[in-house]
C-alpha positions in Angstrom: 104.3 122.4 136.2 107.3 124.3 136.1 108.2 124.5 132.6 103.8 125.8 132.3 104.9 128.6 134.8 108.0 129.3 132.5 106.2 129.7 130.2 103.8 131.8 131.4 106.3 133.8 132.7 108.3 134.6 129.7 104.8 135.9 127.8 104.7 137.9 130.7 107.6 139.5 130.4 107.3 139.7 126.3 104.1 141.7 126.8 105.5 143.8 129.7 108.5 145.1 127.3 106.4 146.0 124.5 103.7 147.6 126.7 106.9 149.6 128.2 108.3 150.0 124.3 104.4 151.3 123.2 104.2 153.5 126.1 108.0 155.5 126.2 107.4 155.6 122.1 103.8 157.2 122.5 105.5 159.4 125.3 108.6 160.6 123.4 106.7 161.3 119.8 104.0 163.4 121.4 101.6 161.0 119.8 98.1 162.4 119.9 95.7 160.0 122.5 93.2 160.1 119.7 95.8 158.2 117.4 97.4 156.3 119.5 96.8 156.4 123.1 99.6 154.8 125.8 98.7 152.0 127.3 98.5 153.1 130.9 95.5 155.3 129.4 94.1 152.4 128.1 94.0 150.5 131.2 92.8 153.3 133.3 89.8 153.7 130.8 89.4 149.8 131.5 89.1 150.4 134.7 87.0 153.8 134.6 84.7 152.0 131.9 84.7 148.8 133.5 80.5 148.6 134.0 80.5 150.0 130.4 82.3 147.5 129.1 81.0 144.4 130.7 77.3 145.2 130.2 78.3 145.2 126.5 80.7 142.0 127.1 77.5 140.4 128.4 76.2 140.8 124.8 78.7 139.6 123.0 78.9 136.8 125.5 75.6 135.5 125.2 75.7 135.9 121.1 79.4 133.8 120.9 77.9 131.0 123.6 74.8 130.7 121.3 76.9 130.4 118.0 78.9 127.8 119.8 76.0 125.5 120.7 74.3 125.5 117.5 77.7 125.6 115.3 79.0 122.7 117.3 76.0 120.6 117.5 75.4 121.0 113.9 78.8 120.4 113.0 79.0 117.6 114.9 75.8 116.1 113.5 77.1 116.3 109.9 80.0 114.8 110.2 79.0 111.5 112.0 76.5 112.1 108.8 79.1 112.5 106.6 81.5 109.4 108.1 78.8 106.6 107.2 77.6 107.7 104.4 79.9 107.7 101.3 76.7 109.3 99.2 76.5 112.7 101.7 80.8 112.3 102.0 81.0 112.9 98.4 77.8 115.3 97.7 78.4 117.4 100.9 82.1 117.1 102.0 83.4 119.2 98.7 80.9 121.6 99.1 81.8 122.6 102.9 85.5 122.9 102.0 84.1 125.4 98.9 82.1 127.4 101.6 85.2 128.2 103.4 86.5 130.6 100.0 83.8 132.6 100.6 84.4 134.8 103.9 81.3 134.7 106.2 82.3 138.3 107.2 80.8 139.1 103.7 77.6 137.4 104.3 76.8 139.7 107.7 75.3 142.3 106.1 72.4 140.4 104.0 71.8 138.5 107.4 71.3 141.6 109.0 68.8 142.1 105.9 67.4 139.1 106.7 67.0 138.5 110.4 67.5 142.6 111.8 69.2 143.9 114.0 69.3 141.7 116.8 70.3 138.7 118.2 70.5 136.1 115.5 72.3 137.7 113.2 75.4 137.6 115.0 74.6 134.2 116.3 74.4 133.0 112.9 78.0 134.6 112.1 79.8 132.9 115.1 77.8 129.5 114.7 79.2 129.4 110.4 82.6 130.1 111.6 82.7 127.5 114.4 81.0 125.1 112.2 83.7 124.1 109.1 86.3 123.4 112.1 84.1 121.0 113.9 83.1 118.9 110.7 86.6 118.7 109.6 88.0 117.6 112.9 85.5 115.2 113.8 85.7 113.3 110.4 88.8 112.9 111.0 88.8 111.6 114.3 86.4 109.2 113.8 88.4 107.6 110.7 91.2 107.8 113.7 90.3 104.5 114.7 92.0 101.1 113.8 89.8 99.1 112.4 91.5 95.9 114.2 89.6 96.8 116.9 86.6 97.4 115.3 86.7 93.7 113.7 87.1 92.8 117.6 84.0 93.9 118.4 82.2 92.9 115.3 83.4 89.1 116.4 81.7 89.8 119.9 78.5 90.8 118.2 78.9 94.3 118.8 76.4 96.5 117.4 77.1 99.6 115.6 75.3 102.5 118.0 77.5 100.3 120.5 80.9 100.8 118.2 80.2 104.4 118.3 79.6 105.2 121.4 82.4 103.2 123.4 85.0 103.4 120.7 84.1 106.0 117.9 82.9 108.6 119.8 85.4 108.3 122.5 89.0 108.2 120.1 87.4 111.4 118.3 86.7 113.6 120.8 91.0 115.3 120.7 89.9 115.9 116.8 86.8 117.3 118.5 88.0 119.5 121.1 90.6 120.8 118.5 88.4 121.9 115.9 86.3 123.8 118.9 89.6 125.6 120.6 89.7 126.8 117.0 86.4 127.7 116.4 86.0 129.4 120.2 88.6 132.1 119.5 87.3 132.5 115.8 83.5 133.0 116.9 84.7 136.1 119.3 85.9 137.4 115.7 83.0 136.4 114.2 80.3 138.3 116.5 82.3 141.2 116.8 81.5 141.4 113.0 78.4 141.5 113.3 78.1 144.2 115.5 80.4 146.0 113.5 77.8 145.4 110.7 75.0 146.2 112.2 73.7 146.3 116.4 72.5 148.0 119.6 74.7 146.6 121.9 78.2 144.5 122.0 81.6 145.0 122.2 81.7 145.2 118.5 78.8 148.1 118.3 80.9 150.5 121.2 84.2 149.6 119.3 82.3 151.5 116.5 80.4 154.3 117.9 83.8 155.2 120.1 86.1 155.4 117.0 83.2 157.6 115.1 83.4 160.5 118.7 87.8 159.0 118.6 87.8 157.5 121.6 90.7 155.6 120.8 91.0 154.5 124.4 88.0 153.4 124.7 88.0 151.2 121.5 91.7 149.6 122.8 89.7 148.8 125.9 86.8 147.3 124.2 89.7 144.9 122.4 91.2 144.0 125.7 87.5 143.1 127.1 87.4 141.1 123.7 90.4 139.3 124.2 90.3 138.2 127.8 86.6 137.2 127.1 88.3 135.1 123.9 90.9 133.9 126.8 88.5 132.9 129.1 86.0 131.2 126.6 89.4 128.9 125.4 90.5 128.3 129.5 86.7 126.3 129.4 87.3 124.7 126.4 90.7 123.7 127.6 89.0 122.4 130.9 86.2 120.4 128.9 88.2 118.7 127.0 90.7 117.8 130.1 87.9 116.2 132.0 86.3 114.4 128.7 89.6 113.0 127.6 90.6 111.8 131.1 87.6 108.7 130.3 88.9 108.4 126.9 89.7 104.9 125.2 93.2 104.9 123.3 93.0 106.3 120.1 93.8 103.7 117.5 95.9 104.3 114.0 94.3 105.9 111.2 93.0 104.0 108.1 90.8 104.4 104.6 88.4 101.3 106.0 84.7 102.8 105.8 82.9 102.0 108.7 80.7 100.1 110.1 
């Protein structure tokens, strides 16, 4: 507990100095608001803004939630795929990892093409980014078990849905949550793109339309609106996976066994 609030404390006081640096250098260069504004502007156009911003939080909110159902759950899905079956491992593993060279940022404007402008669009964005971390991770924390104790069960008749659930499923699930505290902060990015791209509403679409009138503050308090929304969406995570894990079975050691 205390080394947490130390912790804590010391990011604190990191972010207070180079608010306090940004602010006297702003100050002392004459730097023009619309190029730089201080950050005690910033945070009083938070505050002015605040309805503003949250109605268009509320956006982005609902878009990043939806990509991280269906980016996780499909995810998910493939890689228990994947894991017993060598045929999909070697026809569908290599061609994930070659997805990831091509950046889904550069794929947002033909989705807009092809769904609009709304919602699913930047669904779609958020859900691809959240997915490559969630197959990856959970592959790998199912081959995390040791296969000693899988021959256990086998002895005692143990089925394989049975295998899974009470010891696969469990000993993955800190690969799991892993691959999603990634993929949580990466699908804010990822539907802020989107709106960049192309929107009527969302954090993303006022970052843009207050830079084109230079609004500088108002797009540095769109980012701060991003970020504690990124914060907040990770604190969940972080208390999913606490609770999940407290019913977890010990993970066993890792080996190139295939499964049952």
């Amino acid at each position: 507990m205390f080394r947490t609030m130390k912790r804590y404390v010391a990011t604190l006081a990191v972010l207070g100095i180079s608010f306090a640096l940004w602010e006297a250098g702003v100050r002392l260069f004459h730097v023009a608001p619309y190029i730089l504004p201080p950050p005690s502007r910033i945070i009083s156009v938070f505050y002015t803004h605040f309805p503003l911003l949250l109605g268009h939080a509320s956006a982005t909110l609902i878009e990043v939630a939806l990509g991280l159902l269906f980016g996780a759950l499909g995810g998910f899905a493939l890689a228990v795929l994947i894991f017993y079956s060598r045929t999909l491992e070697h026809a569908l593993y290599p061609l994930i990892i070659a997805s990831q060279m091509i950046p889904v940022f550069a794929i947002a404007p033909l989705l807009i093409i092809w769904f609009g402008y709304g919602l699913w669009p930047k669904v779609t964005v958020a859900g691809l980014i959240v997915f490559f971390p969630i197959v990856v991770n959970t592959v790998d924390g199912l081959r995390s078990v040791n296969e000693e104790t899988i021959d256990v069960l086998r002895s005692l008749d143990a089925t394989r849905v049975q295998i899974f659930a009470y010891v696969r499923l469990p000993a993955s699930l800190p690969s799991l949550f892993s691959g999603l505290k990634v993929g949580v902060t990466l699908s804010v990015v990822g539907a802020t793109i989107g709106e960049w791209v192309g929107a009527k509403k969302g954090l993303g679409y006022l970052m843009i339309q207050s830079n084109a009138l230079l609004r500088t503050d108002l797009v540095f308090a769109a980012i701060l609106m991003l970020s504690l929304l990124g914060l907040l969406l990770f604190a969940l995570v972080r208390i999913m996976e606490s609770r999940f894990l407290r019913w977890m079975t010990p993970r066993g050691s890792n080996n190139d066994r295939r499964p049952m």
